[in-house]
C-alpha positions as CSV (number, residue, x, y, z in Angstrom):
1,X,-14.4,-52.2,45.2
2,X,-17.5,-53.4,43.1
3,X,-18.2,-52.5,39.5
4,X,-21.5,-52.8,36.9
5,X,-21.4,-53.2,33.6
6,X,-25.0,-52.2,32.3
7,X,-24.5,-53.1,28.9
8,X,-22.6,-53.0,25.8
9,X,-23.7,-53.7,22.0
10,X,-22.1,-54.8,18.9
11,X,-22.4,-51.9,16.1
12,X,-21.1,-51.8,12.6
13,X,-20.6,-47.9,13.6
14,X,-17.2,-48.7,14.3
15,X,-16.4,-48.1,10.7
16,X,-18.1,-44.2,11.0
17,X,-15.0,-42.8,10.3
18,X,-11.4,-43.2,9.6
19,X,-8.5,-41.1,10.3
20,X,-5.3,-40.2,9.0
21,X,-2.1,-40.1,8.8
22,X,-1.7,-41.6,12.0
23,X,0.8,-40.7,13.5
24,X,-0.1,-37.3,12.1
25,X,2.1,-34.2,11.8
26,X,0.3,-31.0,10.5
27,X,-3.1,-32.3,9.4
28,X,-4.9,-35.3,10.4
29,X,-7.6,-36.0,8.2
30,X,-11.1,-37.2,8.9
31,X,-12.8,-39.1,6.5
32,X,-16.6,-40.6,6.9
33,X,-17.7,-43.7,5.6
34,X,-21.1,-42.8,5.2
35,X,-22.3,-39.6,3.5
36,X,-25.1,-37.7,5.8
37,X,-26.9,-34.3,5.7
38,X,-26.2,-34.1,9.2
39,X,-24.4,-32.1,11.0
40,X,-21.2,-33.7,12.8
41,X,-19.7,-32.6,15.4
42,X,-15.5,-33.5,15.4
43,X,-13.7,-33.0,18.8
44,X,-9.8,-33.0,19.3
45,X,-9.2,-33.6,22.9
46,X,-6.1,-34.6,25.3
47,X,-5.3,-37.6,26.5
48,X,-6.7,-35.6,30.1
49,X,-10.1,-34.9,28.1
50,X,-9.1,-31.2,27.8
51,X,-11.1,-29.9,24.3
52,X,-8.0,-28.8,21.7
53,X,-10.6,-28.6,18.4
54,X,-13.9,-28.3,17.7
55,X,-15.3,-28.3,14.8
56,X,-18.8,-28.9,13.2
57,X,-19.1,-30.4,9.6
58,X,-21.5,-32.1,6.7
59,X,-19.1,-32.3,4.6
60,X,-17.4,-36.6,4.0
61,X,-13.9,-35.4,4.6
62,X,-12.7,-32.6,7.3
63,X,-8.6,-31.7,7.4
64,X,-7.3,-30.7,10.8
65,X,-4.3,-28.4,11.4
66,X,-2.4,-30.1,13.9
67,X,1.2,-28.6,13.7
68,X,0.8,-26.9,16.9
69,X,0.0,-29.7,19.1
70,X,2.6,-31.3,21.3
71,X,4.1,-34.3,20.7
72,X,1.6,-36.7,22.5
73,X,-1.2,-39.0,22.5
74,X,-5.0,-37.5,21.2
75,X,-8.4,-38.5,20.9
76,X,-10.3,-37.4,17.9
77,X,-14.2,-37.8,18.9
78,X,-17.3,-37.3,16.5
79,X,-20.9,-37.2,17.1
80,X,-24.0,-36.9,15.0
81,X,-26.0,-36.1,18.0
82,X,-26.8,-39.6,18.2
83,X,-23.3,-41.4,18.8
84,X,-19.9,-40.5,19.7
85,X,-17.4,-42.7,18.2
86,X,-13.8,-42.0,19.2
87,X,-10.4,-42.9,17.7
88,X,-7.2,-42.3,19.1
89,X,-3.8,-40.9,17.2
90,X,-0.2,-39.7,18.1
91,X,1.4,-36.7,17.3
């Protein structure tokens, strides 16, 4: 068994967006870091990769109902067509 890393890089993107409260309960809050014009993409998935959410904002903040999710672990994804940046949270 053989693997390749082609490449990685260092990227203040990190801090794209924050989330919150983590763990969450009904809502989980997204907040961006950076104001933009446009449009993001915001992507609730499983800890399988099956899609829960999707939603698509410009707004800086975006609330999430998340009261009927199961008690588990979820990734919360966003991409402005450019970069996905994903952050992981507990229900």
């Amino acid at each position: 068994v053989s693997s390749l890393v082609v490449g990685l890089q260092e990227t203040d993107k990190q801090v794209y967006f924050t989330i919150g409260p983590n763990p969450v309960h009904d809502y989980l809050n997204v907040y961006f870091l950076h104001p933009s014009n446009e449009m993001r993409e915001v992507t609730v998935t499983d800890i399988s990769g099956k899609i829960i959410l999707k939603k698509n904002t410009r707004n800086q903040q975006l609330q999430l109902n998340t009261s009927s999710l199961k008690n588990g672990v979820y990734l919360v994804s966003v991409t402005d067509g450019k970069d996905i940046l994903v952050k992981r949270f507990i229900k």
